[in-house]
C-alpha positions as a LaTeX table, in Angstrom:
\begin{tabular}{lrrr}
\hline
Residue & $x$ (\AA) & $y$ (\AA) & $z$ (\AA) \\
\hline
Unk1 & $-1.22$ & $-17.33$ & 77.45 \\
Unk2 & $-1.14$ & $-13.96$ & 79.08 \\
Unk3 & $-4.05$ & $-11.88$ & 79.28 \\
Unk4 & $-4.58$ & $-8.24$ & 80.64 \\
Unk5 & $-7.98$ & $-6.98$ & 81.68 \\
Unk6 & $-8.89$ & $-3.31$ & 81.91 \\
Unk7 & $-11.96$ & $-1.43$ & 82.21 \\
Unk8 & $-13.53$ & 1.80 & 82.78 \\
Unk9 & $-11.13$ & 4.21 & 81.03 \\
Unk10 & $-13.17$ & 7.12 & 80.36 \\
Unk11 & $-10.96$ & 8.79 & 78.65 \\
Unk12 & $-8.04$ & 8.93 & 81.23 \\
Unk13 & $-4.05$ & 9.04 & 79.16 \\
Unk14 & $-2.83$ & 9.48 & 82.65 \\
Unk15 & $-4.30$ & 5.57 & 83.47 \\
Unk16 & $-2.58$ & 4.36 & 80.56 \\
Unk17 & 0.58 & 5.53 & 80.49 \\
Unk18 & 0.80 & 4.15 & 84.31 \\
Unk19 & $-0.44$ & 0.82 & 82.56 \\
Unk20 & 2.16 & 1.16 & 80.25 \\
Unk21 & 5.31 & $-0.20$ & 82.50 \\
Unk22 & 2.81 & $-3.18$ & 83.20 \\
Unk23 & 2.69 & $-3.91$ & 79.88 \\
Unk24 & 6.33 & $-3.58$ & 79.27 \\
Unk25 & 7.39 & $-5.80$ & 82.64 \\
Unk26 & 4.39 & $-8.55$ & 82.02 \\
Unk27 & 4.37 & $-8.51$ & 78.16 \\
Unk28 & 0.35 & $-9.79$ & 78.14 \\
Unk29 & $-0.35$ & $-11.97$ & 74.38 \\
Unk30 & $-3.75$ & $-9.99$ & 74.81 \\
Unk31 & $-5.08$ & $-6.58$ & 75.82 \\
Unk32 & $-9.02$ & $-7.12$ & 77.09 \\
Unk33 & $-11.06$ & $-3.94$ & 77.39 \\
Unk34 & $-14.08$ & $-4.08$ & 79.10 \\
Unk35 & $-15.90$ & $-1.04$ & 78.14 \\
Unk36 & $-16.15$ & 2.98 & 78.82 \\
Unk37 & $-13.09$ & 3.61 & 76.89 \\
Unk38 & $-13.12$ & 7.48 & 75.51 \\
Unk39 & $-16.09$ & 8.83 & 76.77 \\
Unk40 & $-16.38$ & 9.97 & 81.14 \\
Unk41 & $-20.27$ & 9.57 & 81.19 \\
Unk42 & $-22.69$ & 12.03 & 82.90 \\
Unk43 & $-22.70$ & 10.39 & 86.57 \\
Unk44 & $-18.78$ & 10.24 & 86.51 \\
Unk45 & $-16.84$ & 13.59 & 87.62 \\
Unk46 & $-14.54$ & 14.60 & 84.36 \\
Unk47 & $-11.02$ & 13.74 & 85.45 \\
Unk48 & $-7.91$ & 16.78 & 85.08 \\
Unk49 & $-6.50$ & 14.88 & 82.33 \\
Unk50 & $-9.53$ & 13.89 & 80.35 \\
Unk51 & $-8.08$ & 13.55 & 76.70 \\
Unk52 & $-10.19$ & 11.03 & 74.64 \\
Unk53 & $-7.86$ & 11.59 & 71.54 \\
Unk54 & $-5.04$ & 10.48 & 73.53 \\
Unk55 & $-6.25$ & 7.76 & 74.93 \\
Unk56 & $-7.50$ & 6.80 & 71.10 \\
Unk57 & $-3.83$ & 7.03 & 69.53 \\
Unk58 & $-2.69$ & 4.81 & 72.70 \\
Unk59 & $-4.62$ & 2.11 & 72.33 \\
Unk60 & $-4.41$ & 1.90 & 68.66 \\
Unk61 & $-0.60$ & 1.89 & 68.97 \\
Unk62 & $-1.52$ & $-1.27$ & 70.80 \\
Unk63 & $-5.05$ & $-2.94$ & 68.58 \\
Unk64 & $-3.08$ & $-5.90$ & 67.68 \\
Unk65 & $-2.91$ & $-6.99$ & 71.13 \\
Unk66 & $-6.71$ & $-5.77$ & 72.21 \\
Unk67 & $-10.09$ & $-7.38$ & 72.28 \\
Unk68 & $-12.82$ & $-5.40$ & 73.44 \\
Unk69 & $-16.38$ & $-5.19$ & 74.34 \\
Unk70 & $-19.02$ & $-2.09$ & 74.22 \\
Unk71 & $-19.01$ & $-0.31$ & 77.37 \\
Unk72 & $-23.01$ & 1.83 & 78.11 \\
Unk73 & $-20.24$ & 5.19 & 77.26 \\
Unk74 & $-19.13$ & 4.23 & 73.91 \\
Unk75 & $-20.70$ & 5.35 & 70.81 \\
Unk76 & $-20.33$ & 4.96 & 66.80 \\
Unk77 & $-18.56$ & 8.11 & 66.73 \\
Unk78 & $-15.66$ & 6.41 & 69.32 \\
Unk79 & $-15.10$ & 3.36 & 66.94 \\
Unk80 & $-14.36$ & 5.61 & 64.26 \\
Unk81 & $-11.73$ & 6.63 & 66.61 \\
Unk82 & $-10.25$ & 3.56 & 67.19 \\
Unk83 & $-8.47$ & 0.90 & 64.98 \\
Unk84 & $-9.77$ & $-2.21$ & 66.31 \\
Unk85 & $-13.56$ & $-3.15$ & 66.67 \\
Unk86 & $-15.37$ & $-2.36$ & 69.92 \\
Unk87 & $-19.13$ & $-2.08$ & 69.22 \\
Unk88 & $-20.01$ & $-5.92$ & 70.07 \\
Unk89 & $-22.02$ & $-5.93$ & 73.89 \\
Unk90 & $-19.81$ & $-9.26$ & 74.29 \\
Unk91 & $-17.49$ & $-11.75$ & 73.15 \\
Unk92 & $-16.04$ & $-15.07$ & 74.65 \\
Unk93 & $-12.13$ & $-15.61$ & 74.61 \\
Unk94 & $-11.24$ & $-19.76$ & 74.97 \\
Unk95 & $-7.76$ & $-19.75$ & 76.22 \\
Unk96 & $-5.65$ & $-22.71$ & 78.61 \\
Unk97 & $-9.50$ & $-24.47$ & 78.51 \\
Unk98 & $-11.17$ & $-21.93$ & 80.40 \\
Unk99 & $-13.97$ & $-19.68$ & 78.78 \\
Unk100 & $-14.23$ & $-16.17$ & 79.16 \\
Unk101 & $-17.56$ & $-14.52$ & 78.80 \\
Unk102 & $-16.53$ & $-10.59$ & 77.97 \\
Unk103 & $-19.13$ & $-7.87$ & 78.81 \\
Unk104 & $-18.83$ & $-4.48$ & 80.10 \\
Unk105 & $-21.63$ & $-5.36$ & 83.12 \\
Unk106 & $-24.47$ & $-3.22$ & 82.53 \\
Unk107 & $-26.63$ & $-5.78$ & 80.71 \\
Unk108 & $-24.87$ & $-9.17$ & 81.97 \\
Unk109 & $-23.58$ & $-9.47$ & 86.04 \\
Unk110 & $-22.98$ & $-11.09$ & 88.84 \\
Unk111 & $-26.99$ & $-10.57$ & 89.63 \\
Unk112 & $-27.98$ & $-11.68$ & 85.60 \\
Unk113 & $-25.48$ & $-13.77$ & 84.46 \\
Unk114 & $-25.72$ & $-14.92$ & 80.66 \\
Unk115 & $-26.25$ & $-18.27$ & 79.41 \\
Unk116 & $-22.93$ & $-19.91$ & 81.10 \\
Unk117 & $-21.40$ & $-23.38$ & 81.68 \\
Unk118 & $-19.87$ & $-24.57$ & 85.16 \\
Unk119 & $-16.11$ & $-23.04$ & 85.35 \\
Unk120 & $-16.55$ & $-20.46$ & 82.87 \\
Unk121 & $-15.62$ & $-16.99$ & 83.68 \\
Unk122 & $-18.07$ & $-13.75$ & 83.60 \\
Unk123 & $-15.57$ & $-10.85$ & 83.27 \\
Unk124 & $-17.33$ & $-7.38$ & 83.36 \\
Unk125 & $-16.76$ & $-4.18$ & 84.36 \\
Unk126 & $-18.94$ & $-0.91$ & 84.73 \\
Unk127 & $-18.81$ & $-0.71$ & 88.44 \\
Unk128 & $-15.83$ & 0.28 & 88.96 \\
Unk129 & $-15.52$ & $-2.19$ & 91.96 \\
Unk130 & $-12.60$ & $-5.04$ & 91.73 \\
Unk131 & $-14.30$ & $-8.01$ & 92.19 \\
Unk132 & $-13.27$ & $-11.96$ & 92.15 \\
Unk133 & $-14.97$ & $-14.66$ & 93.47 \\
Unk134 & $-16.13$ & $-18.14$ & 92.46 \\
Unk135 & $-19.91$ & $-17.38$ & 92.67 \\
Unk136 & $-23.59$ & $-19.63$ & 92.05 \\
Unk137 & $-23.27$ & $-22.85$ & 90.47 \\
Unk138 & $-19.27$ & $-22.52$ & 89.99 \\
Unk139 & $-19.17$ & $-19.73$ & 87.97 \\
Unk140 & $-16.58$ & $-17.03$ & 88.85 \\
Unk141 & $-17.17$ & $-13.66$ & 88.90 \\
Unk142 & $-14.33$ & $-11.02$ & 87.61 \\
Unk143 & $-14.03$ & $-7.45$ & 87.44 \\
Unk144 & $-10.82$ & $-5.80$ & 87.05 \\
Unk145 & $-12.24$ & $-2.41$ & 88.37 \\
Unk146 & $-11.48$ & 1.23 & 87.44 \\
Unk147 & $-8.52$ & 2.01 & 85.56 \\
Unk148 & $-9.25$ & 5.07 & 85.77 \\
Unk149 & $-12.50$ & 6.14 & 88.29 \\
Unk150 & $-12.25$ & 3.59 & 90.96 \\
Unk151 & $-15.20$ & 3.62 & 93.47 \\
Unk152 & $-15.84$ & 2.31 & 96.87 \\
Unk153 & $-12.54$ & 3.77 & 98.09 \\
Unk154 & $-10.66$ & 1.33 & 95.96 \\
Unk155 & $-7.60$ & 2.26 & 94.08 \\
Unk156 & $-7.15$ & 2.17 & 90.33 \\
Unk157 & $-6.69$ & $-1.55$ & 89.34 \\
Unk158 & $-6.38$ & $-3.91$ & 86.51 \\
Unk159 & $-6.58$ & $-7.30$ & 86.19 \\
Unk160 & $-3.77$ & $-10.55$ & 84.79 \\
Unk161 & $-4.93$ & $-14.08$ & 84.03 \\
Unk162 & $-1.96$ & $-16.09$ & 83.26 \\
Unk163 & $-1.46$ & $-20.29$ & 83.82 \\
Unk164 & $-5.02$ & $-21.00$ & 85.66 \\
Unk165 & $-4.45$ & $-17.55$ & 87.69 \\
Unk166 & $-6.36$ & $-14.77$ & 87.82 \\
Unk167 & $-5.63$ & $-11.43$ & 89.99 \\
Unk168 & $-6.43$ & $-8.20$ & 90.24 \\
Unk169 & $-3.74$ & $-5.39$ & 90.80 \\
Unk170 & $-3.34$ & $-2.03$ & 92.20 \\
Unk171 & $-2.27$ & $-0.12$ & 89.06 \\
Unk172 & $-0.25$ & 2.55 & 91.23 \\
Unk173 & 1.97 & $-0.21$ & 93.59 \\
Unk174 & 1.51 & $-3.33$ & 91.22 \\
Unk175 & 0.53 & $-5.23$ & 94.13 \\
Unk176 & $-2.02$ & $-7.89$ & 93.63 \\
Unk177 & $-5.26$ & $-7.22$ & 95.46 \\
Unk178 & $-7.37$ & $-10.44$ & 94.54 \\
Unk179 & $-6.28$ & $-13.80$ & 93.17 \\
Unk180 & $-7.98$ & $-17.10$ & 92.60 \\
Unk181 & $-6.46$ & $-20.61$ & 91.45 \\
Unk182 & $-8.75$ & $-21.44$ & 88.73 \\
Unk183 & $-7.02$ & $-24.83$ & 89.25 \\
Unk184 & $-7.84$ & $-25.38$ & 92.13 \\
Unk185 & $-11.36$ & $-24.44$ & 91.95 \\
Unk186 & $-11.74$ & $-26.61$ & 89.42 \\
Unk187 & $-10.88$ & $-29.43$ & 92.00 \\
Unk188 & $-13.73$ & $-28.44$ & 93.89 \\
Unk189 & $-16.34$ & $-28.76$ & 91.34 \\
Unk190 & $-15.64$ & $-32.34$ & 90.51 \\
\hline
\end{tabular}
């Protein structure tokens, strides 16, 4: 199963029509959104092409596909937007025998991780930050960053889990940035 992990749109069309040729070359079986969909939030700068309606009719050309988690931006008055639910603060996804723990990252994170099992995966966003790393007690940590307000002088990313992989990728070059062998992890925790 293919899987494609986004976060931190903030109401950015201009993000997800670049997404879109990703989703056309990689064909994911599942679109994950980790929060801050429609709304910028008052500590982010309003982006040039802020157009929350857009982004609304994009994705729900697309709700078959998504799953999605709360982000600390969205409201009641985005889901009645949008044609798939997105008001639950987390969800788990069990594909290829791995477990993925789905939160936007302002309640559960790398620094208060939720009630987890060795192996799983905590995948999160709100920071904006791409981050991947197996972290305490063999539990990896994955953010997919910013599709849309990247911080830390990173570019705009996303991120693919696909066959025990996961990576995250510059959404301007397509060039993976982080990747970890959940396989071979796994190895390492026997």
């Amino acid at each position: 199963m293919r899987l494609l992990f986004i976060s931190d749109i903030h109401g950015s069309p201009e993000s997800l029509d670049k997404l879109s040729s990703h989703l056309e070359q990689w064909r994911p079986d599942q679109l994950v959104i980790l929060g801050d969909v429609l709304y910028h939030g008052p500590r982010n700068p309003l982006r040039p092409d802020y157009a929350p309606v857009d982004v609304c009719n994009w994705l729900n050309r697309h709700k078959k596909m998504i799953v999605a988690v709360r982000g600390n931006c969205d409201s009641e008055v985005d889901q009645a937007m949008l044609e798939f639910p997105l008001m639950a603060d987390y969800s788990t996804l069990l594909v290829d025998g791995y477990k993925f723990f789905l939160t936007h990252g302002h309640h559960y994170h790398p620094g208060h991780f939720p009630p987890m099992g060795s192996g799983e995966i905590l995948s999160y966003g709100h920071t904006h930050i791409p981050h991947l790393a197996v972290v305490a007690e063999n539990l990896v940590a994955f953010n997919p960053g910013s599709l849309s307000l990247p911080k830390a002088s990173m570019p705009a990313s996303f991120g693919r889990y696909e066959d025990g992989t996961l990576c995250v990728v510059n959404l301007d070059s397509g060039q993976e940035m982080m990747r970890l062998d959940l396989e071979l992890e796994k190895s390492k925790w026997v």
